[in-house]
DRENKETOR-126437 format. One line per 3 residues: number of its first residue (from 1); their letters; for each residue y, z, x of N, C-alpha, C, CB. Coordinates in steps of 0.05 Angstrom, whole numbers. Glycine has a CB too. Example, Ala and Ser with C-alpha at 12.3 -4.5 7.8 and 13.67 -1.06 7.14 Angstrom:
# residues 2
1) as) -114:156:264:-90:156:246:-66:156:264:-89:181:226  -45:142:257:-21:143:273:1:157:258:-12:114:282
***
This chain:
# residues 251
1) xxx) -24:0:17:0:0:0:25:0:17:0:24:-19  42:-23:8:68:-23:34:85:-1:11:89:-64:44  96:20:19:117:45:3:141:33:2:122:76:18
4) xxx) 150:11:24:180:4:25:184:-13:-7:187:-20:57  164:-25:-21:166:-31:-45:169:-15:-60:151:-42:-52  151:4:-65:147:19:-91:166:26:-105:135:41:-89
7) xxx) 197:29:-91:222:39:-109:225:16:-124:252:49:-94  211:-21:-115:224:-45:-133:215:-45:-153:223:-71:-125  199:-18:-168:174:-32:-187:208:-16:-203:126:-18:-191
10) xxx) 225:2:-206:245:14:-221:274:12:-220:241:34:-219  279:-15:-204:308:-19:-206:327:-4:-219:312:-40:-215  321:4:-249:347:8:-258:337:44:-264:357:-17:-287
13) xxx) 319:49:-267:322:80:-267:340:83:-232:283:98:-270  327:76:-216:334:81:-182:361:87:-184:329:53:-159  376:66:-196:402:56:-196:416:81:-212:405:25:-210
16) xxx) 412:95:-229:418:118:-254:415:136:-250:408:119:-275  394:152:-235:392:175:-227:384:188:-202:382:182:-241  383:163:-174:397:169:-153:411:181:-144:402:162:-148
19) xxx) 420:209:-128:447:219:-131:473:193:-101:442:264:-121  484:200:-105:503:179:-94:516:203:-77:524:160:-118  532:192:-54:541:205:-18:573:210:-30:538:174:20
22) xxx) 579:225:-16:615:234:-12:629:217:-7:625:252:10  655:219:-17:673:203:-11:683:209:22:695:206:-33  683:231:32:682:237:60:671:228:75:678:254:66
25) xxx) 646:220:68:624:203:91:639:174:99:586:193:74  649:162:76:656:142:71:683:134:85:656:142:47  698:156:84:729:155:93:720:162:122:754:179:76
28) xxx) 695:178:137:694:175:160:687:156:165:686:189:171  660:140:155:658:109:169:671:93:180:654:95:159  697:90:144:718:69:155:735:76:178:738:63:133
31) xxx) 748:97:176:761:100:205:746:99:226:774:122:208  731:110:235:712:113:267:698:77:275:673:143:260  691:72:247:691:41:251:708:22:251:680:31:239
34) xxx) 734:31:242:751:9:236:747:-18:220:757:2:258  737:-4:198:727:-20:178:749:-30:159:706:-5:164  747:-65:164:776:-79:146:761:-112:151:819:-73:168
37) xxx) 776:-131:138:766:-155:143:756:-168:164:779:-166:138  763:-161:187:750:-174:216:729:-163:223:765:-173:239  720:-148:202:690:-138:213:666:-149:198:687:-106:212
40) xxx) 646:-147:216:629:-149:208:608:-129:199:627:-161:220  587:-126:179:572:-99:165:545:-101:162:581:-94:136  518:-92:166:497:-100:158:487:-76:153:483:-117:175
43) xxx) 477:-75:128:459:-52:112:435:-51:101:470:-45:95  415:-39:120:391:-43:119:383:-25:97:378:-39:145  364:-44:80:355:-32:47:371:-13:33:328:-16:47
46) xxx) 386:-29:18:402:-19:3:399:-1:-28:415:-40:2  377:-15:-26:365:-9:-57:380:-17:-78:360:19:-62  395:-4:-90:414:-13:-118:439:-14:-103:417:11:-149
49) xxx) 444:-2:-84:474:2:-69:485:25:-83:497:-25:-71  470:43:-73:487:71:-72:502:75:-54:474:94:-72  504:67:-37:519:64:-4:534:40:-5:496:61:24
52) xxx) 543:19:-22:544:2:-10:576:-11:-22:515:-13:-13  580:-11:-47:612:-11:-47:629:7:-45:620:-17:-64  641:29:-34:661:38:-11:663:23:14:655:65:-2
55) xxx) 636:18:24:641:-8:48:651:-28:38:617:-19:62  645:-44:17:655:-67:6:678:-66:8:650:-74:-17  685:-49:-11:721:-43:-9:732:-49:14:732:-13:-12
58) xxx) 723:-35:34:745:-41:63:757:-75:63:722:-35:98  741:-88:51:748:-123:57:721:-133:84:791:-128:76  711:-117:89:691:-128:104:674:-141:101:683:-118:111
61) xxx) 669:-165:125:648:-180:119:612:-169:114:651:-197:142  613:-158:99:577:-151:90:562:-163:88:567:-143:71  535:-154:93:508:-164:87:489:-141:78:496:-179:112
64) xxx) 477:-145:61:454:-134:63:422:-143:71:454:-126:42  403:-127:82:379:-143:81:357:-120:64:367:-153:117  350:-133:51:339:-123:31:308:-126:19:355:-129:17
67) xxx) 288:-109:26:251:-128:16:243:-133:-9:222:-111:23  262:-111:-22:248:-124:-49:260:-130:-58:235:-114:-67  243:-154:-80:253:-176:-98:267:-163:-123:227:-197:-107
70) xxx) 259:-142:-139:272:-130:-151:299:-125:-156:264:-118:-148  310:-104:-127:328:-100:-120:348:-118:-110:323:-86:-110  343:-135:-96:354:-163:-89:370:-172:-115:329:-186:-80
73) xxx) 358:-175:-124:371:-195:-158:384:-169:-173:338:-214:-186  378:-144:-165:404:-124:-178:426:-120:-169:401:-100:-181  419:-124:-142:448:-120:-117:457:-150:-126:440:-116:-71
76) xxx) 451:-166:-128:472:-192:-129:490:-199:-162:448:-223:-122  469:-175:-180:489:-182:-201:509:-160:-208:477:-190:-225  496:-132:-198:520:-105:-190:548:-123:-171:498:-73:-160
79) xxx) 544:-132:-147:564:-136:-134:574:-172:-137:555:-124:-105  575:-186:-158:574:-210:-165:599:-208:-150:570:-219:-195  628:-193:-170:648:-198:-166:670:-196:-141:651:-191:-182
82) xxx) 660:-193:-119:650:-186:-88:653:-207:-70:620:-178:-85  669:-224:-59:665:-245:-47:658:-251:-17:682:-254:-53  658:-216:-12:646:-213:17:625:-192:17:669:-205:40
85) xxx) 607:-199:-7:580:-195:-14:565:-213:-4:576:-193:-39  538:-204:14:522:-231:25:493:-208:19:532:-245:67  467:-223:2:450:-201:15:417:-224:22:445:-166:-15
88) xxx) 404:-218:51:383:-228:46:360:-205:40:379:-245:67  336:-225:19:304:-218:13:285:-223:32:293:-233:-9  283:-209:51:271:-206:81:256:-180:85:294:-206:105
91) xxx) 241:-179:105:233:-161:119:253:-144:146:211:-174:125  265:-135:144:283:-125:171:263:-124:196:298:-92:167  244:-111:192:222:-114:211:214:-139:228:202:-109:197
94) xxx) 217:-157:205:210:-195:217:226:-195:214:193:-221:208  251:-201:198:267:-224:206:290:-228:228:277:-230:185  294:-251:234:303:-254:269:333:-249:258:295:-293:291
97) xxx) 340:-236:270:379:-231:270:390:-247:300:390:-186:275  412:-253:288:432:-259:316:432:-233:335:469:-265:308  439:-239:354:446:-214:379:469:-209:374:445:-220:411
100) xxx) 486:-194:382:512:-183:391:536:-193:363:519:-199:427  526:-186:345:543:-202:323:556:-182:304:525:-225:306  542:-160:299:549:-137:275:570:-116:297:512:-116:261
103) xxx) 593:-109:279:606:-90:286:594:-59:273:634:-98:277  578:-63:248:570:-34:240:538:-46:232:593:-15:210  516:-28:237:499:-32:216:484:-10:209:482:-52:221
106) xxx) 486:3:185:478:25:174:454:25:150:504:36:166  452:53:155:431:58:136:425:80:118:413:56:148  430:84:94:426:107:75:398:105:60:450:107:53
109) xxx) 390:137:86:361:136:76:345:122:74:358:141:60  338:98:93:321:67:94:310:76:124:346:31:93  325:82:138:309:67:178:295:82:181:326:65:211
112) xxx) 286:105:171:263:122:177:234:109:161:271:154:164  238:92:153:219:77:135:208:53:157:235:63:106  226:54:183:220:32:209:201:37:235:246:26:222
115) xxx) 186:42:239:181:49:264:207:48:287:159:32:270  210:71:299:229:81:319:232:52:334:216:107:339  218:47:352:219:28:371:240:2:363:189:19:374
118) xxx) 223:1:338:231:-27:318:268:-20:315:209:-26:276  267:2:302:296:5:286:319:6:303:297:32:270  315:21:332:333:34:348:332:6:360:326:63:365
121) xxx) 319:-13:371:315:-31:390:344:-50:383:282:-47:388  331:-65:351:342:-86:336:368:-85:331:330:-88:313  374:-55:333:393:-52:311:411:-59:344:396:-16:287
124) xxx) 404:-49:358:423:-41:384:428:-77:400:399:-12:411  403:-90:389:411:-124:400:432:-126:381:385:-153:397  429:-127:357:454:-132:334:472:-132:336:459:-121:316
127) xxx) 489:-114:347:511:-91:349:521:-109:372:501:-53:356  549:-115:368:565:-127:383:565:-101:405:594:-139:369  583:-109:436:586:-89:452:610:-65:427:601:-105:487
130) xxx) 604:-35:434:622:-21:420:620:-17:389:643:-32:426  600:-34:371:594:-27:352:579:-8:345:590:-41:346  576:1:326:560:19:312:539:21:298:568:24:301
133) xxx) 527:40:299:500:44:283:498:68:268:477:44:300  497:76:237:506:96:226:480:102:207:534:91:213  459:127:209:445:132:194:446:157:174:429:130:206
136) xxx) 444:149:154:453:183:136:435:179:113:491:189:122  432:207:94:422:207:76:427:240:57:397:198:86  409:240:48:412:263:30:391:281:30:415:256:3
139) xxx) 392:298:35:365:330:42:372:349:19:371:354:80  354:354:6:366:369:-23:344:395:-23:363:344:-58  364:413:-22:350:438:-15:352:453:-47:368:458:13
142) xxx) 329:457:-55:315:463:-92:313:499:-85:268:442:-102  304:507:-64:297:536:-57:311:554:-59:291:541:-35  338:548:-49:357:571:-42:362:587:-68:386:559:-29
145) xxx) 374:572:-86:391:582:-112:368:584:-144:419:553:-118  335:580:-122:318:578:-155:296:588:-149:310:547:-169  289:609:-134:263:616:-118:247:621:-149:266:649:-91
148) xxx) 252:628:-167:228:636:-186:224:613:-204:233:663:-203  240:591:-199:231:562:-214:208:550:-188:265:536:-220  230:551:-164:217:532:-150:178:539:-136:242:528:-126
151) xxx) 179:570:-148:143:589:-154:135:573:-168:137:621:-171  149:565:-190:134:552:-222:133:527:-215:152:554:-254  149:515:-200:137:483:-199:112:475:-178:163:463:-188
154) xxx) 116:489:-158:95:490:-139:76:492:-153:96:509:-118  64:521:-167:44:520:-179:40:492:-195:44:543:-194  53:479:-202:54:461:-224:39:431:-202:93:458:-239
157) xxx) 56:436:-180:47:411:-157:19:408:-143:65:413:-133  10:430:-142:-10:443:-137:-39:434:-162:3:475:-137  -35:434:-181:-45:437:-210:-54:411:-210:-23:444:-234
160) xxx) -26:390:-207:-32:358:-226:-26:347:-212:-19:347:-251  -9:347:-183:-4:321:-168:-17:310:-150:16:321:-158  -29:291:-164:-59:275:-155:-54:251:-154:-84:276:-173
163) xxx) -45:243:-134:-38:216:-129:-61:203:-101:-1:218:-120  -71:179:-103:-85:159:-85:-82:166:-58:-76:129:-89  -45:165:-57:-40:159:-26:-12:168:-27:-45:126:-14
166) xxx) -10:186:-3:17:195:5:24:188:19:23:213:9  60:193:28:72:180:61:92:196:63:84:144:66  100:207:89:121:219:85:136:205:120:113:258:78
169) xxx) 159:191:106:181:186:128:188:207:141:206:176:118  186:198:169:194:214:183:210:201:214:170:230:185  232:202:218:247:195:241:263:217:250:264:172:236
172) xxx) 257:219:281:266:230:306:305:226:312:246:212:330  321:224:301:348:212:299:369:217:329:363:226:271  353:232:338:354:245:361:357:232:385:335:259:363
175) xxx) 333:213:376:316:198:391:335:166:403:289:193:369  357:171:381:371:137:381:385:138:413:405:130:350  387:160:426:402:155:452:385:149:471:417:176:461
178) xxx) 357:147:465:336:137:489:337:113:487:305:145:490  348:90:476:356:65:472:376:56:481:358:61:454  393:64:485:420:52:501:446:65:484:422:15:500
181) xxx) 444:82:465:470:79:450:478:106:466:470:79:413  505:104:455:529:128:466:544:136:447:551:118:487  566:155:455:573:176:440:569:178:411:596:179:444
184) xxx) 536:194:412:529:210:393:540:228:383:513:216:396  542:225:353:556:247:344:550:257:311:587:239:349  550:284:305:530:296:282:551:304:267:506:323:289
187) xxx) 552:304:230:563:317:220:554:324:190:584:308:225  562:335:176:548:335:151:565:343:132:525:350:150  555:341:114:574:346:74:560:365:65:571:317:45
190) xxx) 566:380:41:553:403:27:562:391:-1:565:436:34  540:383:-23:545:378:-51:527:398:-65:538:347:-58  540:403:-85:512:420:-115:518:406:-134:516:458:-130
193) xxx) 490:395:-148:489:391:-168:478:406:-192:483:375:-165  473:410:-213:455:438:-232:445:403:-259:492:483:-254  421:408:-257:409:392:-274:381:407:-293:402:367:-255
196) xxx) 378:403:-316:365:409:-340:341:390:-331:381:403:-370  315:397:-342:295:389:-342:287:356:-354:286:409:-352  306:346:-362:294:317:-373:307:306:-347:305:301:-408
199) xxx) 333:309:-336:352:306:-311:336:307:-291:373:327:-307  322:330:-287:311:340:-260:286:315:-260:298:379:-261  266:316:-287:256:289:-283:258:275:-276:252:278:-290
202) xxx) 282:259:-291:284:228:-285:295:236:-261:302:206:-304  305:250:-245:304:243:-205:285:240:-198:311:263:-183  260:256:-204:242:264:-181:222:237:-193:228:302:-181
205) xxx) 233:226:-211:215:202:-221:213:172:-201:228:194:-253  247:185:-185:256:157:-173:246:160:-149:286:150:-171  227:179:-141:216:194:-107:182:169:-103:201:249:-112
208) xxx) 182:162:-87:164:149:-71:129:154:-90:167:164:-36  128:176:-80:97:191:-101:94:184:-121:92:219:-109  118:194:-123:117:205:-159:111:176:-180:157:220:-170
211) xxx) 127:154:-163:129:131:-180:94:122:-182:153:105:-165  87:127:-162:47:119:-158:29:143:-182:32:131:-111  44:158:-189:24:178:-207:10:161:-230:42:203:-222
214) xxx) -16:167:-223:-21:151:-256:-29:170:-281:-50:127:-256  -40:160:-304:-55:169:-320:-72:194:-319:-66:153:-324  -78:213:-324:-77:232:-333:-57:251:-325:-95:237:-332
217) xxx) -66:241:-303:-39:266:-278:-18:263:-291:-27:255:-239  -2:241:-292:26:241:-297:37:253:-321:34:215:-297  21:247:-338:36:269:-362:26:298:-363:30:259:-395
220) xxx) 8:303:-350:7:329:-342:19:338:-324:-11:335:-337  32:338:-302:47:339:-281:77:340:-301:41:311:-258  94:329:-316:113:335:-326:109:343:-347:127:322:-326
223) xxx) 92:355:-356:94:369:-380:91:400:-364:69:358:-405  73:395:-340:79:428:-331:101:432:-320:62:441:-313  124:410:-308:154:418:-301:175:432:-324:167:390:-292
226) xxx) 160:411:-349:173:422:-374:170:444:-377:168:413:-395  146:460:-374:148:489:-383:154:499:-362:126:503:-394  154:498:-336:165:517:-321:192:518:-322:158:516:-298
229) xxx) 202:505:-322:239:501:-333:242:519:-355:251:465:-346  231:510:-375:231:533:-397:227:562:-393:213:529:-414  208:564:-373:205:598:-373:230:606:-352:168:612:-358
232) xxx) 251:585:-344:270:589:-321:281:586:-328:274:582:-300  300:581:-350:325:577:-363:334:543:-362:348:597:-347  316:536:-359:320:508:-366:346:493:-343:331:508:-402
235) xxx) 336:504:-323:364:486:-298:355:484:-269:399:508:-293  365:475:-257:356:486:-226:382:468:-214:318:475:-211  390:483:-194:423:486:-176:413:468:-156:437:522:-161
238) xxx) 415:450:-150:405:437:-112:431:432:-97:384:400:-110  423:443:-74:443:440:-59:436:411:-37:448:470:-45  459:393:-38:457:375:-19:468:373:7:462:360:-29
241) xxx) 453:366:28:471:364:50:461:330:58:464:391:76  494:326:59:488:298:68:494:291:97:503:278:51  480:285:110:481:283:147:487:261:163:454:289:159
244) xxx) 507:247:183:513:224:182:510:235:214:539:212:164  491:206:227:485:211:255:498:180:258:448:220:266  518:186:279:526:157:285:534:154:315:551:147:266
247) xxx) 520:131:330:523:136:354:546:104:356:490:140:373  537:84:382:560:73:396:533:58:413:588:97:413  542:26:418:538:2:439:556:6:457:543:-28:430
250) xx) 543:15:475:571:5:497:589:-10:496:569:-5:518  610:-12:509:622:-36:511:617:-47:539:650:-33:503
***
């Protein structure tokens, strides 16, 4: 099973109850990149473009590359009215890029889905001298503010979630300066959201696994979220931290 699909089988839930990044992440990009019409942008798997118009805005030349067919034909009719909207239906993995041509190419929550070698290598031929490479995403911490829900769901995960085949992404970000890049630099955002149990669903509906659950499991599996919410007041607080690792091409 390739997982980099599995979000195309739900375009438009993905697109709805995805949570979406700070306007801060955004206002740091553009400045540190100098993001405006003479640049160039490439954004690896975009999915619906939760990440992807605040960059537009700047006037920058964009691209996306994008695998699934799904999503492809949602990003082109979300950003129709966009004239420095470009996206290809590729593999990032295979497909051949120019060298030295991108001033930024980023990624929300996608390059950990690459093998290291692959992601850090490509991205770094891409990248004009002095450009950028910007990876971020969202880590949503359920524990802190719900310890006696987040007892009840476990038990609950524990119970019914019986799925074929799991995967869990995992990248080293650490790791991007054994490649050639320079001044690395870490920062992060703090968001809360508080969502009710049909809410809390439809997120965790849009998660990798979850979308593979089949038949019997699956309605057993949310029907025991349903009651544990219920015996918890029906909410749970998550706190987000959104983390933006962005290093530098020489010049």
């Amino acid at each position: 099973m390739d997982f980099r699909k599995t979000f195309d089988k739900i375009p438009e839930d993905f697109d709805k109850y995805r949570p979406r990044y700070c306007d801060e992440l955004f206002e740091e990009l553009a400045k540190r990149c100098e993001l405006g019409p003479n640049k160039k942008v490439l954004e690896i798997g975009p999915g619906t473009g939760q990440a992807t118009e605040p960059i537009l805005k700047t006037g920058c030349d964009y691209t996306a590359i994008e695998i699934g067919e799904n999503f492809t034909a949602f990003m082109k009719e979300k950003f129709a009215n966009y004239s420095n909207f470009h996206i290809i239906n590729a593999d990032f993995e295979r497909h051949d890029f120019e060298k030295n041509v991108y001033d930024l190419v980023y990624s929300a929550a996608t390059i950990q889905w690459i093998p290291e070698q692959i992601a850090f290598s490509k991205t770094y031929d891409m990248l004009k001298p002095g450009g950028h490479l910007a990876m971020f995403m969202t880590r949503s911490d359920e524990n802190s503010l719900n310890q006696e829900l987040r007892d009840e769901i476990d038990q609950v995960y524990q119970k019914y979630f019986h799925v074929k085949q799991t995967y869990t992404c995992q990248m080293h970000y650490d790791n991007v300066t054994d490649y050639g890049f320079t001044n690395y630099t870490y920062q992060e955002w703090k968001k809360q959201r508080e969502l009710d149990v049909e809410a809390y669903i439809s997120y965790i509906s849009t998660h990798c696994a979850h979308i593979t659950l089949e038949e019997p499991h699956r309605s057993n599996f949310y029907n025991g979220i349903r009651d544990a919410f219920m015996k918890c007041g029906n909410k749970i607080t998550i706190i987000d931290t959104i983390p933006l690792y962005l290093v530098q091409k020489p010049i």
